[in-house]
C-alpha positions, 0 to 999 in steps of 0.5 A: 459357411452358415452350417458351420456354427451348428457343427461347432456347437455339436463338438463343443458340447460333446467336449463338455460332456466329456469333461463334466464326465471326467469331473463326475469321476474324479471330482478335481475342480478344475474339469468343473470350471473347464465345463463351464468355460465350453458352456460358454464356447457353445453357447457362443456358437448356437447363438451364431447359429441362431442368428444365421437363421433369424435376428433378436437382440438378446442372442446377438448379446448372449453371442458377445457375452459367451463367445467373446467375453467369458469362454476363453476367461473360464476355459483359462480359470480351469487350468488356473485351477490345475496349476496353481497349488497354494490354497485358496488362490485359485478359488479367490480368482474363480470368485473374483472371475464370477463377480467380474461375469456378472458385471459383464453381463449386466454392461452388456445388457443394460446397453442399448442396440442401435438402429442398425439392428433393424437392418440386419442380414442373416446371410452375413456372418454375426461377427461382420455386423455386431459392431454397428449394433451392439452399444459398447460402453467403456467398460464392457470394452475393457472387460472384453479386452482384460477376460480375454487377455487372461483367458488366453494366456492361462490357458495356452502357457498353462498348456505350454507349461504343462507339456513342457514339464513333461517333456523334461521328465520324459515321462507321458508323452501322449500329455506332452502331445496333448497339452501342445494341441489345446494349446494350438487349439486354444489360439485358433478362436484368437485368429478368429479375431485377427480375421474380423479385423482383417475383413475375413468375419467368415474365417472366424466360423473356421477358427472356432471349429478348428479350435473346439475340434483341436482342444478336444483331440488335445484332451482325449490325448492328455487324458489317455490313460495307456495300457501297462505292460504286463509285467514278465514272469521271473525266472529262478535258476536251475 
């Protein structure tokens, strides 16, 4: 399943040319940081990529920070930011979102690798060996744990609440429809987790590519802009 990060990194970042493209179009913030969040997914998996072919400390890092640190925190701080109206919220929390990156970033790498890192085998997958490498301090594991946490649940109820507000108006089903993918998508990478856990790290290759394929359907969908009827010709009375 090694060929499966690199697939996934080629569909995450043709999904954030997509979305950056749309940016460029429409200047809303919110595809701004959506870019930047699968920046992050994708980065996330070229360094899986990478370490399927050859190990360093810094891409087994760069894979922890983006992948499960940031991507799911940034992918959420987007629909934050399609969502929440009053001023000035949504641009506090992406502030405060970046300060919190930051600090991630220097717990991670500040921390140092174990001897394990010696013995690392490229057969295996990252995600069933990163444990008995990476030096997690406290704090990185809480940040793990609450950028997650609130990449998630902003991303998928935002999704949620989005399809079913246009569900009750009946209005633009192919949003509807788009909004219940990326959610379903944006669970997927989630899954992934569970199956770390349950010993199944391979899975975890599987999830991320169904998520990134998903999401990105689920936003070509939202994003459709169907074609309107031509309106018929009145007719006048004889």
């Amino acid at each position: 399943m090694t060929h499966l990060p690199i697939l996934t990194t080629v569909v995450t970042f043709a999904f954030g040319l997509a979305v950056f493209s749309r940016f460029l179009s429409r200047r809303h913030a919110h595809l701004l940081i959506w870019t930047i969040g699968l920046g992050f997914y994708g980065l996330g998996t070229l360094s899986e990529s990478v370490l399927g072919f050859t190990y360093h400390n810094s891409v087994l890092k760069l894979w922890y920070l983006a992948g499960a640190m940031l991507s799911a925190a940034w992918l959420g701080q987007g629909t934050i930011h399609l969502l929440v109206r009053r001023r000035g919220v949504a641009l506090g929390l992406t502030i405060l979102l970046a300060i919190v990156s930051i600090v991630a970033a220097v717990s991670l790498y500040t921390s140092p690798v174990t001897a394990a890192a010696g013995a690392y085998n490229v057969t295996r997958p990252a995600s069933a060996q990163y444990s008995a490498i990476l030096t997690r301090t406290g704090l990185t594991l809480a940040l793990t744990i609450i950028l997650n946490i609130y990449g998630t649940l902003a991303l998928v109820g935002g999704a949620i609440y989005s399809a079913f507000l246009f569900w009750r108006k009946r209005v633009l089903i192919n949003r509807v429809i788009g909004n219940v993918l990326i959610a379903l998508g944006a669970l997927m990478p989630a899954l992934g987790g569970s199956f770390i856990k349950a010993g199944l790290a391979d899975w975890l290759y599987i999830s991320e590519l169904l998520g990134a394929v998903i999401m990105y359907i689920g936003f070509m969908q939202a994003t459709y802009a169907p074609a309107q009827q031509p309106a018929k010709p009145s007719t006048q009375a004889a």
